[in-house]
N, C-alpha and C positions, 0 to 999 in steps of 0.2 A: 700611531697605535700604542694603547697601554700594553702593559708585559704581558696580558691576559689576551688580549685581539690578537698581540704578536704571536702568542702560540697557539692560538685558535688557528693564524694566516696560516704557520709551519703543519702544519697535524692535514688541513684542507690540501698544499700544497703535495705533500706526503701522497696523499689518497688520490689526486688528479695523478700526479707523476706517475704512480702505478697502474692507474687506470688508463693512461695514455700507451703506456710502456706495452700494455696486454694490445690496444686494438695496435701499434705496430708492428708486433708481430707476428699478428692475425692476418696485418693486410699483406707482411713480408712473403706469407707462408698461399696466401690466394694468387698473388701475383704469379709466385714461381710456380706453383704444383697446378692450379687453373687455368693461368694464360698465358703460359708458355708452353708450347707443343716438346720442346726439346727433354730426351730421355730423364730420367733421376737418376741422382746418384745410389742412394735408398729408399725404400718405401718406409715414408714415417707417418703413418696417423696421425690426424689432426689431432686426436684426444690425447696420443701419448706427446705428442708435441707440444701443447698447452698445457699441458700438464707436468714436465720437466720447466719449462718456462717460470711456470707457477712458483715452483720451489725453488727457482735461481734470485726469481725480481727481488724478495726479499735484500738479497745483497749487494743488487746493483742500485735501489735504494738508498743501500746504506752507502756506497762508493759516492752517492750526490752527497750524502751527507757530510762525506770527509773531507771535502773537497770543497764545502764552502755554498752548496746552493739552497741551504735553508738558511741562511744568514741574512739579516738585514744590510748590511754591507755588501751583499752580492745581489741581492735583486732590487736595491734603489739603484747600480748601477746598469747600464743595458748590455754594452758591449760586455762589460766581466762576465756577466750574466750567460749570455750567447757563447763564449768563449769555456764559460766551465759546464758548460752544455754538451759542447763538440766534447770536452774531454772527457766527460761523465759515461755520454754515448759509445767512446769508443773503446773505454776501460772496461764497459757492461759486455762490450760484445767479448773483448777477450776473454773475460771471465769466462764465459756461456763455452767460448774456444777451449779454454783452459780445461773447464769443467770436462765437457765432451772428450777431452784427451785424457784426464785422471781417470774419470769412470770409464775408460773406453766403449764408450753408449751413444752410438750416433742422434744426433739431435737436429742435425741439417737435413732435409730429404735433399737439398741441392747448395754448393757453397755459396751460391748467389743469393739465399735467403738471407745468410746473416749482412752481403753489401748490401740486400734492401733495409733490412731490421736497422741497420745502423745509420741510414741518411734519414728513413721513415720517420725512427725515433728521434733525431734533432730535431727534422724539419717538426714536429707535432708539438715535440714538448716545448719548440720557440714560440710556436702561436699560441700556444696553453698558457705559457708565462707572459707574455703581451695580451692577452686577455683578460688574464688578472690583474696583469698592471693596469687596466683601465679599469677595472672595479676596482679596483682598490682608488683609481685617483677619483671614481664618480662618487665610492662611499666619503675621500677626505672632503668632497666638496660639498656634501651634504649633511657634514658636520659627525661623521659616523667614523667612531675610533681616532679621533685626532687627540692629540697631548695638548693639556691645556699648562703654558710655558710660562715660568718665571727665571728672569734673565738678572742673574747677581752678580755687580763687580762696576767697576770704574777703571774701561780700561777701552783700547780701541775694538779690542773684539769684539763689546757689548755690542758695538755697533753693526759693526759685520755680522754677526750671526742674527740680530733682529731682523737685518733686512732679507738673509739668507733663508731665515724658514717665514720670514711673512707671507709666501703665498702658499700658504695652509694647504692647496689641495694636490699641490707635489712634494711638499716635506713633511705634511702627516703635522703639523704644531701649530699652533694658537698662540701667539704669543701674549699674552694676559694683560704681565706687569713687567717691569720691571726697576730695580733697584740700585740706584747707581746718584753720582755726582750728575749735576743737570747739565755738564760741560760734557759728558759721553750721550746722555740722552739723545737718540738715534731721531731726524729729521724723518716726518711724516709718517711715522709707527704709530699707529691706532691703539696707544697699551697704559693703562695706566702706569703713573710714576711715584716711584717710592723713593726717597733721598737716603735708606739706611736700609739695610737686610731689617733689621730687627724689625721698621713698622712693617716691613711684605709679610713678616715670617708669622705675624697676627691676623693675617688675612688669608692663611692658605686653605682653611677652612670654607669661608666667606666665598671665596672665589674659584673653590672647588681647581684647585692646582694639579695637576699629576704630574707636571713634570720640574725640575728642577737644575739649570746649570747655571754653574759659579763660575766664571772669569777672572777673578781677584783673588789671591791667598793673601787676608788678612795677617797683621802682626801679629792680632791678641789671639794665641791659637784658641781660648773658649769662645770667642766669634766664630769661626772655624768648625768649631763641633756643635754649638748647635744649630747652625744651619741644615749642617748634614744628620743631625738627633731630629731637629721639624720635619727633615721629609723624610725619616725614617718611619718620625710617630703617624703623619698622614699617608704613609704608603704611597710616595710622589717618589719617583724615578729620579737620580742624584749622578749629574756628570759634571765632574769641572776641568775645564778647558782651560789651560794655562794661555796666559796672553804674548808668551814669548814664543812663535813658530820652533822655534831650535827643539822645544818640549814635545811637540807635535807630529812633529816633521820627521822624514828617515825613519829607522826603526826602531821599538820599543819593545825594550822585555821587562817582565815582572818575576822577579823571583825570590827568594828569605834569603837573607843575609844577617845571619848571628841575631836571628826570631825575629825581623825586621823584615817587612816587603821593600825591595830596592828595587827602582824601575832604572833603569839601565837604557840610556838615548844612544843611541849608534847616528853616526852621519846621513847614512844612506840606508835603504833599505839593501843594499847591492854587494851584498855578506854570506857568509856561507855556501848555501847547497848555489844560490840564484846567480853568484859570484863564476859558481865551476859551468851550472849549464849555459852559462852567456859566454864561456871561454869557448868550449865546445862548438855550442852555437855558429863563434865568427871563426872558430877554424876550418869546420869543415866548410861554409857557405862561401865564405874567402877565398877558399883551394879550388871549390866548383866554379868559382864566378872567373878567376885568373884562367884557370882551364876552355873555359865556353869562349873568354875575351880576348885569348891568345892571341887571335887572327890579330883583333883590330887596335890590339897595341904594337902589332908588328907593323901596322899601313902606317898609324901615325907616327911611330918613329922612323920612319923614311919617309915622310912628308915632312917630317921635322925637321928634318937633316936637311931637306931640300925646299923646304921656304924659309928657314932661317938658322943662318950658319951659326956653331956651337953646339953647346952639352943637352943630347933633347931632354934631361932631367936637371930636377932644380932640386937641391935636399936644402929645406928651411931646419933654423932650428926652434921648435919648440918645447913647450912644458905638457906634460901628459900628467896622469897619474899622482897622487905627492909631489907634483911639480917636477917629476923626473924630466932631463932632455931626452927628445926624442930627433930623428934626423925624419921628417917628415919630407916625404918621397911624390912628386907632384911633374906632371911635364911643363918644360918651361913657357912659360909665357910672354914672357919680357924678353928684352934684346941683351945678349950676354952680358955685357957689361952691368946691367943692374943686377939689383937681390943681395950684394955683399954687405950693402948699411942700412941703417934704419930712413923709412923711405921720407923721412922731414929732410933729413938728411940728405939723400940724394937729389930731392927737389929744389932745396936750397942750392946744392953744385948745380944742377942746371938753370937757377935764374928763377926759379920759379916759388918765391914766396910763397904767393895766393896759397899754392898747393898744400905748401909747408904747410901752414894754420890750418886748411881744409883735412887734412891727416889728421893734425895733432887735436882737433876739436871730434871728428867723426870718425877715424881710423879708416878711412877710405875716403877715396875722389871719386867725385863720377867720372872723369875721361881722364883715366892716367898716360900719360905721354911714353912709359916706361915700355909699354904694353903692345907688341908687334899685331899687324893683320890677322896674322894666323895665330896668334896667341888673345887674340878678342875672340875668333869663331871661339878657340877649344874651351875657355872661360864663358860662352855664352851656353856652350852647351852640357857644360860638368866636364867635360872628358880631362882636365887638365888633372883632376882627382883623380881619376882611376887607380895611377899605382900605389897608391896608398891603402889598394887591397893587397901589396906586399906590408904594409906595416903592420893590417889586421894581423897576416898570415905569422909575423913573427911573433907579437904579443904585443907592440909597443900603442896599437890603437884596438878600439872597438868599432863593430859595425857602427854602432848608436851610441851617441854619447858628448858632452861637452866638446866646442870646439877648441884644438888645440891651440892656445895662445902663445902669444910671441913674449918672450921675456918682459921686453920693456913694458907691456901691459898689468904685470904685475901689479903695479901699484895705483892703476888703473879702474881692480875689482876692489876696491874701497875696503881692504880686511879680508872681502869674501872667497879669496882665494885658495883657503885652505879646505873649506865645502865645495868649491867650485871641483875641487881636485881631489875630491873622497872618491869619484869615478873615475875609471879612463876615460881620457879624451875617446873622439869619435868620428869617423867620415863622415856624419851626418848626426844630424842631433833637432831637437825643436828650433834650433835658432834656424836651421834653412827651410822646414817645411812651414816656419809662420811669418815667413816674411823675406829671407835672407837678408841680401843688401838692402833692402828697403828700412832695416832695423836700425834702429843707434844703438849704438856699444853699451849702453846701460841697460839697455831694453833685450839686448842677445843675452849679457849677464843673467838676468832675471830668469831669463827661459832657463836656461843652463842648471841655475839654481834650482828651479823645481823640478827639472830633472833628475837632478842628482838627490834631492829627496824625497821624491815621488814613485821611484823606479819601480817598473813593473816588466815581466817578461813581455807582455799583450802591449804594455808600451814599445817596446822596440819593436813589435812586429809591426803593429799600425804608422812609425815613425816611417817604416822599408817601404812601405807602401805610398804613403804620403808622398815620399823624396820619388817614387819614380815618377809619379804625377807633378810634381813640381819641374821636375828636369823639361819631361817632357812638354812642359808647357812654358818654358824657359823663365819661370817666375822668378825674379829678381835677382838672377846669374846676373855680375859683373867682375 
């Protein structure tokens, strides 16, 4: 959509959200006071109830708005989307709560209207916004409101982002032209090709462009301005997406520095305010879950003891955090005598090459010899982790988060060590819910990596979720 459709979408979406907001409290208010026989708290007229309602939506409105649900960045994505819904919904009702306690003016005939008002209005404004989203994908597919795309630069992202909005009727873009060396020229794009900005920049007329991203920051900085001067003069939408992820990635601030805009890259998004609620987060969840799990690390440590003699805890050392050491707290699985050396190491003292190499190539075996009966069950089933909700509880891990590596891996993550370690490590992370063992070491890295510049709080909740479904289904536990 051009910047014009776009705030046509926002202005409509505005007007449905309020509209939606009014029938759920209309239906919150029939439910309780119509079909439910049980007494009321107060008697509140429908008219004076719609009517206080009337004068609050305004604000609850505005709390979508601050919160990110007119944005394009929150409703091309879904989950965000549903997610700042619930919180919109439930900040609206407090308001409504809050209001009703300032003006001391009952506005509830019964407190069960505002739990209906509050599930009614998710559930409605979810199918309102999924409703849109298919007009809006039926209008991109029928050529209605899409950005007509020229793609400026010689670089690998040219390539990536042609292929990423080529299918016009879920990214809203047309990709036209684009201008670049014929060695980035993206395989089986429908777009004409220009070898230099300067012949595109004579065609944005001709080809009727609205939209404009540059991938390349030229040397000659007047290359540079007039690109961005052409789609100034044609009124074409102007983003340049730097080709190095590091620019992109984690978070970005814009601010003047001595009459200068200076964007300012952080590693991670995983900073400030998102830094304290995600402390918060694993301690209190860490306390509850040691709490609720108490029984049943008290069975297996006396199973421990008595299917295999020794220490039923194993403290590895790891890097967390800045590559801080951490004594990461696991029950044992192996037979006492192993876990003191690196395990090339210990396989080469029992004879066993193959393994060596197998380690040193995958950092895992399939059938480690180290590894007792009962210490395969608690490895098949996760439990050999659990105390490692002591390490949440003291700070030295996260629920979610990179897994913690072993020293000698260091030089392993090829440099990427020090992004790898912008987050705390974590009992769980992308690496087990997409794949666990089934992953190679390069490929667990990678995850890790867009974790740690991706972070979202709705990430770590969906990661919680994911791993219980994985345990539970013993998905590539070894």
């Amino acid at each position: 959509m051009n910047r014009q459709n776009s705030r046509t979408h926002n202005l409509v979406l505005i007007l449905i959200d309020t509209l939606v907001l009014i029938a759920a409290f209309v239906l919150a208010y029939i439910a309780r006071v119509q079909y439910d026989p049980r007494p009321l708290l107060h008697n509140i007229y429908a008219y004076d109830y719609l009517f206080a309602f009337l004068l609050i939506v305004p604000f609850w409105i505005g709390i979508f708005a601050l919160i990110g649900l007119y944005q394009s960045k929150t409703y091309n994505r879904r989950l965000v989307e549903w997610s700042k819904i619930a919180i919109g919904s439930f900040l609206g009702i407090l308001l409504i709560i809050g209001w009703e306690y300032a003006s001391e003016k009952e506005l509830f005939p019964a407190r069960l209207v505002a739990v209906y008002a509050l599930f009614i209005s998710f559930f409605l404004i979810v199918i309102e916004r999924e409703v849109m989203r298919l007009i809006r994908t039926l209008n991109f597919r029928y050529g209605k409101g899409v950005k007509r795309l020229l793609i400026i630069g010689s670089s690998e992202v040219t390539g990536d982002l042609a292929h990423n909005l080529a299918d016009t009727k879920h990214s809203g873009y047309h990709v036209v032209a684009i201008a670049c060396e014929k060695k980035y020229l993206p395989v089986g794009i429908n777009a004409l090709h220009f070898s230099s900005p300067e012949a595109a920049l004579k065609q944005l007329e001709a080809l009727n462009i609205t939209a404009i991203m540059q991938t390349e920051l030229y040397e000659n900085a007047e290359r540079n301005q007039r690109i961005l001067s052409e789609a100034q003069r044609f009124h074409a939408e102007y983003s340049f997406i730097p080709g190095e992820s590091e620019f992109y990635s984690g978070k970005n601030t814009v601010d003047i520095f001595a009459g200068y805009p200076m964007i300012t890259v952080y590693q991670t998004p995983l900073v400030g305010w998102g830094a304290i609620v995600k402390r918060i987060f694993d301690f209190f969840t860490s306390l509850v879950l040691i709490a609720l799990l108490s029984p049943i690390f008290i069975i297996l440590f006396i199973v421990k003891k008595l299917a295999d003699p020794g220490p039923a805890f194993y403290i590895s050392k790891r890097l967390s955090r800045f590559s801080q050491p951490i004594g990461l707290i696991k029950f044992r699985s192996m037979g006492a005598q192993y876990g003191g050396k690196d395990a090339a190491e210990e396989f080469r003292e029992m004879g066993r090459e193959d393994l060596a190499k197998e380690y040193e190539r995958n950092r895992k075996v399939d059938n480690d010899p180290r590894i007792t009966k009962f210490g395969n069950w608690l490895r098949a089933t996760s439990l050999d982790e659990l105390p490692q909700l002591f390490n949440v509880l003291k700070g030295d891990l996260s629920l979610v988060g990179p897994r913690p590596i072993l020293p000698q891996e260091m030089k392993l993550a090829r440099g990427r060590t020090a992004l790898l370690h912008s987050v705390k490590s974590g009992v769980t992370g992308l690496w087990q819910v997409s794949g666990r063992s089934e992953l190679s070491f390069n490929d667990r890295i990678e995850l890790e990596l867009f974790y740690a510049q991706n972070w979202t709080f709705w990430l770590d909740i969906k990661i919680l979720f994911k791993t219980v479904w994985v345990v539970l289904r013993k998905k590539g536990a070894k």
